[in-house]
FISE-513478 format. One record per atom (N, C-alpha, C): residue number from 0; residue in one letter; atom name; x, y, z. Coordinates in Angstrom, 3 decimals. Layout:
residues N
{node NUM,"a","CA",{X,Y,Z}}
...
This chain:
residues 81
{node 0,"x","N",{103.655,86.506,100.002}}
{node 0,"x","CA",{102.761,85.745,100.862}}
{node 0,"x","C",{103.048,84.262,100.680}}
{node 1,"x","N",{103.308,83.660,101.666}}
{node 1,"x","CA",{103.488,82.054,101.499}}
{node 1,"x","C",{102.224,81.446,101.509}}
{node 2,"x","N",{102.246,80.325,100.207}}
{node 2,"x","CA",{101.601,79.502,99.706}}
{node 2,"x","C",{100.658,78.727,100.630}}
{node 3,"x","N",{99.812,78.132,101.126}}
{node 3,"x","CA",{99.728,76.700,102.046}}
{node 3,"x","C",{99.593,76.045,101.006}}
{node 4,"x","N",{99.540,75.980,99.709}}
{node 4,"x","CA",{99.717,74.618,98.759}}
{node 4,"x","C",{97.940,75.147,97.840}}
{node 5,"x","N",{97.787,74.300,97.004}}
{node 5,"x","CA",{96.887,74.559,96.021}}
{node 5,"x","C",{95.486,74.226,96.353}}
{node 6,"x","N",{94.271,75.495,96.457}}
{node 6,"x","CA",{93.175,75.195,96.874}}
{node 6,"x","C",{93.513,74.926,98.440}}
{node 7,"x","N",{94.350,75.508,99.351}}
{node 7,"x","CA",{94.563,75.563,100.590}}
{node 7,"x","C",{95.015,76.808,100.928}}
{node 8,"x","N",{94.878,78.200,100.640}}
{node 8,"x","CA",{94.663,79.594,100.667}}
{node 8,"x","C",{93.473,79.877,101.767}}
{node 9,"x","N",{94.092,80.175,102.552}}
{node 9,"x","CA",{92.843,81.222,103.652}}
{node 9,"x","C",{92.200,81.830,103.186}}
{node 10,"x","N",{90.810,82.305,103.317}}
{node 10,"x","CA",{90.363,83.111,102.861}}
{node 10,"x","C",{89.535,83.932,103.854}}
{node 11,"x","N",{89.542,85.252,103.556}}
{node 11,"x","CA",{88.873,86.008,104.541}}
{node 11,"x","C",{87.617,86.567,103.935}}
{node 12,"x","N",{86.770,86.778,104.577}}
{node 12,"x","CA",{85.462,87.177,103.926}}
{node 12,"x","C",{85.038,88.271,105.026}}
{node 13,"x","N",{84.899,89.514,104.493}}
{node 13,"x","CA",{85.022,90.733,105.698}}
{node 13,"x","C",{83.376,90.755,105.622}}
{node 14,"x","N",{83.464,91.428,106.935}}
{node 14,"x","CA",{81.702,91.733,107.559}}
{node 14,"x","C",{80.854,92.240,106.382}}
{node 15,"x","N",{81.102,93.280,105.685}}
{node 15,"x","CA",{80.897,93.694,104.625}}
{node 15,"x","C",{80.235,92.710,103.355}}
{node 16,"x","N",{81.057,92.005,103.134}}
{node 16,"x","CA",{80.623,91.419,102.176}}
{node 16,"x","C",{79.630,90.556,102.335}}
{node 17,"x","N",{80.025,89.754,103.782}}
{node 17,"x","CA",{79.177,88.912,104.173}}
{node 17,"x","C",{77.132,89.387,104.311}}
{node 18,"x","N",{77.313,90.778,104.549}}
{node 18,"x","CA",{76.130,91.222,104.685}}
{node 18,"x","C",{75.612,91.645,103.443}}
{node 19,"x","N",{76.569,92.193,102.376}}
{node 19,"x","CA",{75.699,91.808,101.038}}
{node 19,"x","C",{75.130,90.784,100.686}}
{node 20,"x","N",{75.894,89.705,101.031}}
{node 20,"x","CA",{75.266,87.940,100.659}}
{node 20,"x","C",{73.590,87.887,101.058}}
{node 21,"x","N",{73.161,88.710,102.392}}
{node 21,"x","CA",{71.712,88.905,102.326}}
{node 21,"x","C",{71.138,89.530,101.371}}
{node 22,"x","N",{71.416,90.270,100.679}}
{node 22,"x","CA",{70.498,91.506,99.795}}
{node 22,"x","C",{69.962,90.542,98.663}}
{node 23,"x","N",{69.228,91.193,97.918}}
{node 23,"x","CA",{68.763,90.313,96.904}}
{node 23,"x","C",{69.087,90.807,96.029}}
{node 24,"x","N",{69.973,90.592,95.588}}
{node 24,"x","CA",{70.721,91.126,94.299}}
{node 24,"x","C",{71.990,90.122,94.137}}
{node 25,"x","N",{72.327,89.417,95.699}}
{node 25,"x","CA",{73.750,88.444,95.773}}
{node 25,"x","C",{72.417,87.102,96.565}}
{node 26,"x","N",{71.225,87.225,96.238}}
{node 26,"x","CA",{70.847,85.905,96.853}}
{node 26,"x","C",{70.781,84.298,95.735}}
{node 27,"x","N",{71.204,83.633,96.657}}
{node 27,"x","CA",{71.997,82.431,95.842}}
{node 27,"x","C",{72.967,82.055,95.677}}
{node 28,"x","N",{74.040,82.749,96.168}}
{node 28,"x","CA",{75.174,82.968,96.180}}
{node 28,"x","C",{75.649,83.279,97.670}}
{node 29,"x","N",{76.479,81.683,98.423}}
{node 29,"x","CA",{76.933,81.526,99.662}}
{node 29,"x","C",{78.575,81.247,99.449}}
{node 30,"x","N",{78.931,81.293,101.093}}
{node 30,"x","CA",{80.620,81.498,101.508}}
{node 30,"x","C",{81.036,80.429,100.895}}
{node 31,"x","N",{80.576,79.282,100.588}}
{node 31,"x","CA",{81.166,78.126,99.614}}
{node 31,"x","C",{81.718,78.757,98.481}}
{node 32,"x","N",{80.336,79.412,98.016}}
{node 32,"x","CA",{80.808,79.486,96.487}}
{node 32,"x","C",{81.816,80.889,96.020}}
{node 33,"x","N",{82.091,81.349,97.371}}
{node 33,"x","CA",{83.173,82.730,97.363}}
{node 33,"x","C",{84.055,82.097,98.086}}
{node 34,"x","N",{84.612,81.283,98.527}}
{node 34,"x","CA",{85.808,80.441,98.888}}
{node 34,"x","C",{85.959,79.859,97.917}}
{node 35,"x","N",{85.449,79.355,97.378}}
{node 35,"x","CA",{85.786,78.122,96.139}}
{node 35,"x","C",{86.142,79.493,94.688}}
{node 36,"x","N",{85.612,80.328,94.647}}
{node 36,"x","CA",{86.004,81.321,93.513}}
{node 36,"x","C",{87.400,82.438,94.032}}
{node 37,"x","N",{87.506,82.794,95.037}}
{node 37,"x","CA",{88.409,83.497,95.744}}
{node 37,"x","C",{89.726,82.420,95.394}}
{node 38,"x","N",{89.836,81.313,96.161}}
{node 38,"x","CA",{90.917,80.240,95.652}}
{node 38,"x","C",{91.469,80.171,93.857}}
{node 39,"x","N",{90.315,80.128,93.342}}
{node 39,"x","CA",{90.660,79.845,92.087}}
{node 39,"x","C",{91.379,80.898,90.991}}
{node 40,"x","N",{91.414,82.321,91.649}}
{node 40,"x","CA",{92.192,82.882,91.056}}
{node 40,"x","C",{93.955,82.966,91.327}}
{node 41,"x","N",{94.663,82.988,90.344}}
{node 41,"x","CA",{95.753,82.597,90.395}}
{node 41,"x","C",{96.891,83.445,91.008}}
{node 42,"x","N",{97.794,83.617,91.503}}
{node 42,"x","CA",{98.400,84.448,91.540}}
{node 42,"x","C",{98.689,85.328,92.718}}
{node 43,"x","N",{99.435,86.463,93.054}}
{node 43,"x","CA",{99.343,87.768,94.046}}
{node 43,"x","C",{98.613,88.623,94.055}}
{node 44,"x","N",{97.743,89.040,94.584}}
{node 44,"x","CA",{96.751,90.191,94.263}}
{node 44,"x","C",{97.487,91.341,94.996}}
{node 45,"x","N",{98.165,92.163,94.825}}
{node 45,"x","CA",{98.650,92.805,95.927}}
{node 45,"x","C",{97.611,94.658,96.214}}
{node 46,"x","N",{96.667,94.995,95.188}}
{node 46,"x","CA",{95.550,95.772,95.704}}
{node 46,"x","C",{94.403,95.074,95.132}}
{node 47,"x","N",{93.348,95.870,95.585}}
{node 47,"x","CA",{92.005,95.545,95.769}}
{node 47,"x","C",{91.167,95.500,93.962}}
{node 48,"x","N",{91.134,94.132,93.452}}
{node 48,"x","CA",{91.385,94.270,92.626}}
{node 48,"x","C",{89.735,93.434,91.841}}
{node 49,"x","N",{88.986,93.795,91.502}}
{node 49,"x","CA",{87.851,93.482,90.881}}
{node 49,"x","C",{87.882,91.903,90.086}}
{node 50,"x","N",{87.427,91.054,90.082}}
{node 50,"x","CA",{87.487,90.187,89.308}}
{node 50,"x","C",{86.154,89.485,88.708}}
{node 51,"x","N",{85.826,89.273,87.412}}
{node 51,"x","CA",{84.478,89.155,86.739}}
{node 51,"x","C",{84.146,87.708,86.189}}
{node 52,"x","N",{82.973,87.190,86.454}}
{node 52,"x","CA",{82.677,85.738,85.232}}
{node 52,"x","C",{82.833,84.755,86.250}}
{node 53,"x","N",{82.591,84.853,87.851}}
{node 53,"x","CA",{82.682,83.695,88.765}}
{node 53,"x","C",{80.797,82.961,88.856}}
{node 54,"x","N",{80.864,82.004,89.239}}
{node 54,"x","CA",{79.056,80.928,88.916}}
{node 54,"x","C",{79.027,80.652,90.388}}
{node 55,"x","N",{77.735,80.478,90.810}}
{node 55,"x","CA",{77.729,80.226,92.185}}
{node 55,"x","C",{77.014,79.060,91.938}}
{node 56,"x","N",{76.730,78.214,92.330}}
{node 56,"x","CA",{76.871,76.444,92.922}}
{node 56,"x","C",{75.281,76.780,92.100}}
{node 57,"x","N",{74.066,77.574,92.642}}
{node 57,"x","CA",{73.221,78.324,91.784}}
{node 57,"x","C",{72.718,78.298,91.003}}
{node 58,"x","N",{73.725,78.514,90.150}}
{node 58,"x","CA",{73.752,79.426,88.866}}
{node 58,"x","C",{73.649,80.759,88.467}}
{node 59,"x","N",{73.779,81.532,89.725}}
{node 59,"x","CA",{74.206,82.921,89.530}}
{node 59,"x","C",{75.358,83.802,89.596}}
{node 60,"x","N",{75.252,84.314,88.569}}
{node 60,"x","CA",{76.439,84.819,88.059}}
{node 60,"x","C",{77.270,86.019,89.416}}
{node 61,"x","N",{78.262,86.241,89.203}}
{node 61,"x","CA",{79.029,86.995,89.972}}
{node 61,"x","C",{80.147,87.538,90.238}}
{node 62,"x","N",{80.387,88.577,90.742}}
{node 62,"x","CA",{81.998,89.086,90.684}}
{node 62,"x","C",{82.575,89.064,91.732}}
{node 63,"x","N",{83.952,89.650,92.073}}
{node 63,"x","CA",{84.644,89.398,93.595}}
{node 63,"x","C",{85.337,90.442,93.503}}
{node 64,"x","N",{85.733,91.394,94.693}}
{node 64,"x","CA",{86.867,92.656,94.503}}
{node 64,"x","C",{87.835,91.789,96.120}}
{node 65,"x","N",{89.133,91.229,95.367}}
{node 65,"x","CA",{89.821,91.156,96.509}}
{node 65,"x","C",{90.726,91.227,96.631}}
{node 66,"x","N",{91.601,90.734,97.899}}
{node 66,"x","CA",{93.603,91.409,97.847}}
{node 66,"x","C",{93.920,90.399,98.548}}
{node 67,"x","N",{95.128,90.078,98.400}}
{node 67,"x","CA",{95.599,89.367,99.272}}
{node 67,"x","C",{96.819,90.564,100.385}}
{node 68,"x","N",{96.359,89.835,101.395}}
{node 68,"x","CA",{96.345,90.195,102.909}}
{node 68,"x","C",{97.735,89.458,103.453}}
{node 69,"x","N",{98.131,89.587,104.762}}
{node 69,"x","CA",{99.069,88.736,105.323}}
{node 69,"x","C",{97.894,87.447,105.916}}
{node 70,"x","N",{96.828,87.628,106.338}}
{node 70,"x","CA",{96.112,86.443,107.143}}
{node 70,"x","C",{95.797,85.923,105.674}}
{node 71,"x","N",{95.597,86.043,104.368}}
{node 71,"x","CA",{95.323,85.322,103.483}}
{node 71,"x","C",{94.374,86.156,102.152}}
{node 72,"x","N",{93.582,85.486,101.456}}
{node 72,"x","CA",{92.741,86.223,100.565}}
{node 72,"x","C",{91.519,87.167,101.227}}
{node 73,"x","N",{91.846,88.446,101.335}}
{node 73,"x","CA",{90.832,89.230,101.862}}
{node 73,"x","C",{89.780,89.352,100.795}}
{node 74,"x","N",{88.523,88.963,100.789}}
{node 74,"x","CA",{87.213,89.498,100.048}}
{node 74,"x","C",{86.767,90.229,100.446}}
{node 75,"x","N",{86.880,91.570,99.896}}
{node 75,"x","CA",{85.967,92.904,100.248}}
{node 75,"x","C",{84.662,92.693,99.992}}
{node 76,"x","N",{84.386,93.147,98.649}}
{node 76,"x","CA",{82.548,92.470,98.472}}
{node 76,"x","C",{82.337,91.593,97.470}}
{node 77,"x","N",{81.179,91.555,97.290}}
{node 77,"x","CA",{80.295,90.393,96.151}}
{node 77,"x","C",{79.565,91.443,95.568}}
{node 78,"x","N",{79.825,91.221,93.806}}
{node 78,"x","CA",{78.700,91.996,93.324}}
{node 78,"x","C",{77.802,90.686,92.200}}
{node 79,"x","N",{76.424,90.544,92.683}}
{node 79,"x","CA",{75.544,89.609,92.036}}
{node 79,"x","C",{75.167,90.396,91.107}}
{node 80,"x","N",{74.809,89.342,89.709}}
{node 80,"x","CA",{74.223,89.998,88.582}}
{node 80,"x","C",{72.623,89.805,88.508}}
């Protein structure tokens, strides 16, 4: 997958996840603060891959399951603690 340069990664945020962001279990936790954590992991994700210990702007804690895609970083869901 080509680069666009650092902290300039697409990110996709699927319907899915986006509608957990309502539940109260992920409330406090907005598309800022899952763009800004989605970016910050390093690397190729090439499957769907869980990642733990991300902070939302908040202060609530949170995880991310995602892959990278051809359109960019796909985020499947959000799991709030």
């Amino acid at each position: 997958m080509a680069r666009l340069g650092l902290g300039m990664m697409k990110v996709v945020i699927t319907a899915h996840a986006r509608k957990r962001l309502q539940d109260l279990r992920q409330e406090q936790i907005n598309e800022h603060d899952i763009r800004v954590a989605a970016r910050s992991i390093p690397g190729h994700i090439p499957t769907a891959t869980r990642f733990r210990g991300f902070m939302a702007a908040s202060g609530r804690p949170f995880d991310l399951v995602v892959k990278d895609v051809l359109a960019g970083r796909l985020v499947i869901t959000i799991i709030g603690k």
